[in-house]
C-alpha positions as CSV (number, residue, x, y, z in Angstrom):
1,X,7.5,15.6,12.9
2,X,6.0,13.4,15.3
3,X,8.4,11.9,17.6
4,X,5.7,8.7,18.8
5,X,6.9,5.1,17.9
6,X,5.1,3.9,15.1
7,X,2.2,1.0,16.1
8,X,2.3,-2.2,14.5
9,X,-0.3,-5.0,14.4
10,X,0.4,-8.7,13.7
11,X,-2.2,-10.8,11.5
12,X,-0.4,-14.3,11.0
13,X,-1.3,-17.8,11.6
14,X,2.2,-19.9,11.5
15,X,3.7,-19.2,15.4
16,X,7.0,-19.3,14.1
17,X,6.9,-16.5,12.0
18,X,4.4,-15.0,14.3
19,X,7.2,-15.1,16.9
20,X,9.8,-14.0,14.4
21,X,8.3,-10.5,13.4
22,X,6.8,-9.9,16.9
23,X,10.5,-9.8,18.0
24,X,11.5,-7.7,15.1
25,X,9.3,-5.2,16.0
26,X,9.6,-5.4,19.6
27,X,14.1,-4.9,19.0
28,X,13.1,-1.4,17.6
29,X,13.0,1.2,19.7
30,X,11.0,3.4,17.2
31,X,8.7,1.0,17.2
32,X,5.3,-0.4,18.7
33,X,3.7,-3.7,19.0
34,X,0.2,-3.3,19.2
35,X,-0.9,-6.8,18.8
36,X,-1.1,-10.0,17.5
37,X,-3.3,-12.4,15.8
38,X,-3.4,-15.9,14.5
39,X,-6.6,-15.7,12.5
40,X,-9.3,-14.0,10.8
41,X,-11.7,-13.2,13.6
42,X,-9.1,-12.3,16.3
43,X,-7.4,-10.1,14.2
44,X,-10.9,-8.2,13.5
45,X,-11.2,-8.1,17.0
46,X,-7.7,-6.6,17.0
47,X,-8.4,-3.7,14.5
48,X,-11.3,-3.0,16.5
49,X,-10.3,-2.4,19.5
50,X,-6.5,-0.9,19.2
51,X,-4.8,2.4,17.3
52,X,-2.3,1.5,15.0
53,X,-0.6,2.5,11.9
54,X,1.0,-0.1,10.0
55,X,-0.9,-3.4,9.9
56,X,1.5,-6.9,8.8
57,X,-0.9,-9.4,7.3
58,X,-0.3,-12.8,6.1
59,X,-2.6,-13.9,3.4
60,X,-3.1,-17.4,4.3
61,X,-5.5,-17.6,7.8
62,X,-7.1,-21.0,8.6
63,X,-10.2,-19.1,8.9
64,X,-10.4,-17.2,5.3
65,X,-8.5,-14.6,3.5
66,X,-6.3,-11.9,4.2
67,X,-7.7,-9.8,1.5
68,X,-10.7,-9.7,3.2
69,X,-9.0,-7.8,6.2
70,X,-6.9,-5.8,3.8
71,X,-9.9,-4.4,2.4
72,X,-12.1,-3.5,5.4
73,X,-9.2,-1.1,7.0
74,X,-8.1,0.3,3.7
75,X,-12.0,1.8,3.7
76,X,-12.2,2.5,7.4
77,X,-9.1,3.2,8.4
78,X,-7.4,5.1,5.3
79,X,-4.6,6.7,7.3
80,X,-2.8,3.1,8.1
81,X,-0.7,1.2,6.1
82,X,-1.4,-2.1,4.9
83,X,1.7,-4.3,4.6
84,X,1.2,-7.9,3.2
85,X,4.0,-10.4,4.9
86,X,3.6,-13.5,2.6
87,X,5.1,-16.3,1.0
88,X,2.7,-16.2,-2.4
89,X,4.9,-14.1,-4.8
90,X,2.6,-14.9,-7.5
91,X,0.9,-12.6,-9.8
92,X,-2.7,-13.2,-8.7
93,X,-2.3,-12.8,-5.2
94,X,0.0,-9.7,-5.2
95,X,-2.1,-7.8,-7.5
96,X,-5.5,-9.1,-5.5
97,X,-3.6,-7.2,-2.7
98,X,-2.5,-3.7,-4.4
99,X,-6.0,-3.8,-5.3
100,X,-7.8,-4.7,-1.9
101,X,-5.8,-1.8,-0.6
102,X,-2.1,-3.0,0.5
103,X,0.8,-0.5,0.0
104,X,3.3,-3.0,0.8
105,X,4.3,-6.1,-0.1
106,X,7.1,-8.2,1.1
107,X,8.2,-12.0,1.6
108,X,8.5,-13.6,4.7
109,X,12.2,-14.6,3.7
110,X,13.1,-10.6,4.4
111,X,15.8,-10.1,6.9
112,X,14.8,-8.2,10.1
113,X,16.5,-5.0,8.9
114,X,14.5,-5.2,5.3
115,X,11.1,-5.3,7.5
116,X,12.3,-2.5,9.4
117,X,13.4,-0.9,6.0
118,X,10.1,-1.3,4.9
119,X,8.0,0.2,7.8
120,X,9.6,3.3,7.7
121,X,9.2,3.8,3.9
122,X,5.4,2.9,4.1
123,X,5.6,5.6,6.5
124,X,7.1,7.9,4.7
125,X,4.7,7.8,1.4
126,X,6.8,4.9,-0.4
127,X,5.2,1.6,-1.3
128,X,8.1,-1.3,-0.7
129,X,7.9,-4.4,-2.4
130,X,10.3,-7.7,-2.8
131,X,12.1,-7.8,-6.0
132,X,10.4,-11.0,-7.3
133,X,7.2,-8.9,-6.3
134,X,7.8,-5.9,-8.2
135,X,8.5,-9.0,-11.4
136,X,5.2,-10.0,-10.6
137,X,3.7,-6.5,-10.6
138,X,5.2,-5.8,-13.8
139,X,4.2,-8.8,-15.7
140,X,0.4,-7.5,-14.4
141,X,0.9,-4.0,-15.5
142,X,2.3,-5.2,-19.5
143,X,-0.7,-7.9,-19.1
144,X,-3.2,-5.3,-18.4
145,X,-1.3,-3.3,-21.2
146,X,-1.5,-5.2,-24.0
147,X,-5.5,-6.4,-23.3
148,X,-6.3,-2.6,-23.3
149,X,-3.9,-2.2,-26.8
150,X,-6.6,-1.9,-29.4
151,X,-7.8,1.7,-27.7
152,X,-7.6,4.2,-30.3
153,X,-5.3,6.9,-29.6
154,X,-8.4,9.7,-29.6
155,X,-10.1,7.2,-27.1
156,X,-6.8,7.8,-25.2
157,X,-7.1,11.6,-25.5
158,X,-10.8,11.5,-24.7
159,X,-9.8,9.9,-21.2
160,X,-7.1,12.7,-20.7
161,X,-9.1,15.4,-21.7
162,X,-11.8,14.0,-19.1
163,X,-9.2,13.9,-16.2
164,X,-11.2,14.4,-13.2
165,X,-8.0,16.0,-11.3
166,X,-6.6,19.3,-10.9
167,X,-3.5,20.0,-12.3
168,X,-1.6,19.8,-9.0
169,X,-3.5,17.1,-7.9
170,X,-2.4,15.2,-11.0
171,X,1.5,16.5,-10.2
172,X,1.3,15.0,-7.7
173,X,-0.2,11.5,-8.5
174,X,2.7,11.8,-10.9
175,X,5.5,12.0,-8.2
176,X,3.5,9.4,-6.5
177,X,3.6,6.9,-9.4
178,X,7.5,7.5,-9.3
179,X,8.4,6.4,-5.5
180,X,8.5,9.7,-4.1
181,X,7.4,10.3,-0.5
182,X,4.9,13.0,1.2
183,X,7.5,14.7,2.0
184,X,9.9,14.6,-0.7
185,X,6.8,15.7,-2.4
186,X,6.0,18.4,-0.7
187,X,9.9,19.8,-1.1
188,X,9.4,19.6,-4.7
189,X,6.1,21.5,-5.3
190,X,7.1,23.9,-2.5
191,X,4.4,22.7,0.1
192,X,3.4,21.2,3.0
193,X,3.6,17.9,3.7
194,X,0.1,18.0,5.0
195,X,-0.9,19.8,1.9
196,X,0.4,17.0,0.2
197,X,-1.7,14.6,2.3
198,X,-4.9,16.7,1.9
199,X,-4.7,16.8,-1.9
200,X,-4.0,12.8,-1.8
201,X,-7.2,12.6,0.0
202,X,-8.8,14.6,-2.9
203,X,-7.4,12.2,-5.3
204,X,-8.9,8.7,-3.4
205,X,-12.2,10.4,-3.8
206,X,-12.1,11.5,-7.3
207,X,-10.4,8.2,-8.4
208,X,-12.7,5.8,-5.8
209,X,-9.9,4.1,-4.4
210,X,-8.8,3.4,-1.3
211,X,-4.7,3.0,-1.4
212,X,-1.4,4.8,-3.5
213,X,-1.5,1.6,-5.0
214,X,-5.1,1.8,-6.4
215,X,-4.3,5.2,-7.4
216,X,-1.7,4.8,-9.7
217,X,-3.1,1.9,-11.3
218,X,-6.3,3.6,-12.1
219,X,-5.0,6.9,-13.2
220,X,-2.3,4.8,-15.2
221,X,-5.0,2.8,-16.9
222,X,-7.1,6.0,-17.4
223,X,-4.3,7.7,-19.4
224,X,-3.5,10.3,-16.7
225,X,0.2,9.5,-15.9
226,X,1.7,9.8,-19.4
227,X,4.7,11.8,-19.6
């Protein structure tokens, strides 16, 4: 396992907070600030021109949307992972997010040890969210539900008999869908977590996404994670 700090970039207008989280990080000896950024085109400018793995993103930027950002590294930069930092809690933004390709998202009421928290569990495969966020999430997910009720249950088998995975790679979507990590992933099928990674991979491109996230939700609303 690699032993190198993990890289962190900063996309956030307010100073305050800016301040706030640049400190967290920089109190963290596993940890790496790799930047900073107050708006929209500086922070492209950032993502440019540095490595990093885990990117913290307001949504709010006096010069557009954080979406938009969240969305251009998901596609170019799949390996790094896309934290939203907010104080919008609501339904439509969080699940604007999941879908633009964040794998985290927390409030910006977190204590320092909760952003921490959450870093190294991005890393680690998991997708952390606040607890009114995972409310919001929910009441998406039974939203979504109930508008796709009247499919017939043999429209429903027709979707799982047209499963576009393998049967590992739908194993381990499944363990995905239930907070496990890469590696606790890995320990469970008995292999690598760099096979696990690889067969992720697989899955993005068979499902056209671009985040766990995205994932999940497609396969769950294509029938493929029933138990």
């Amino acid at each position: 396992m690699s032993t190198d700090p993990i890289s962190i970039i900063i996309i956030e207008d307010e100073p305050e907070f800016r301040r706030r989280f640049a400190q967290i990080i920089e109190s963290e000896p596993t940890m790496r600030l790799a930047g900073v950024a107050a708006n929209k085109r500086d922070a492209q400018a950032l993502i440019d021109r540095e490595y990093f793995d885990v990117m913290l993103i307001d949504l709010g930027l006096p010069d557009g949307t954080g979406i938009d950002l969240i969305r251009s590294v998901s596609q170019k930069k799949p390996d790094v992972d896309i934290m939203v930092v907010t104080v919008f809690g609501d339904e439509q933004h969080v699940v604007s997010s999941i879908e633009a390709g964040a794998t985290g998202y927390i409030l910006k009421d977190s204590t320092p040890a909760d952003v921490i928290s959450c870093i190294r569990l991005l890393r680690a495969g998991g997708s952390p969210v606040s607890p009114v966020v995972a409310r919001s999430v929910l009441r998406a997910i039974r939203s979504r539900m109930g508008a796709a009720g009247s499919v017939s249950a043999v429209s429903r088998s027709s979707n799982t008999e047209s499963n576009p995975l393998s049967g590992r790679e739908t194993e381990i979507l499944q363990l995905l869908a239930k907070g496990m990590s890469f590696n606790e992933i890995g320990e469970i099928l008995g292999i690598s977590p760099h096979t696990v990674t690889a067969h992720i991979k697989k899955i993005y491109r068979k499902l056209a996404v671009h985040s766990r996230g995205e994932a999940v939700y497609e396969a769950s609303q294509m029938g493929l994670l029933r138990s």
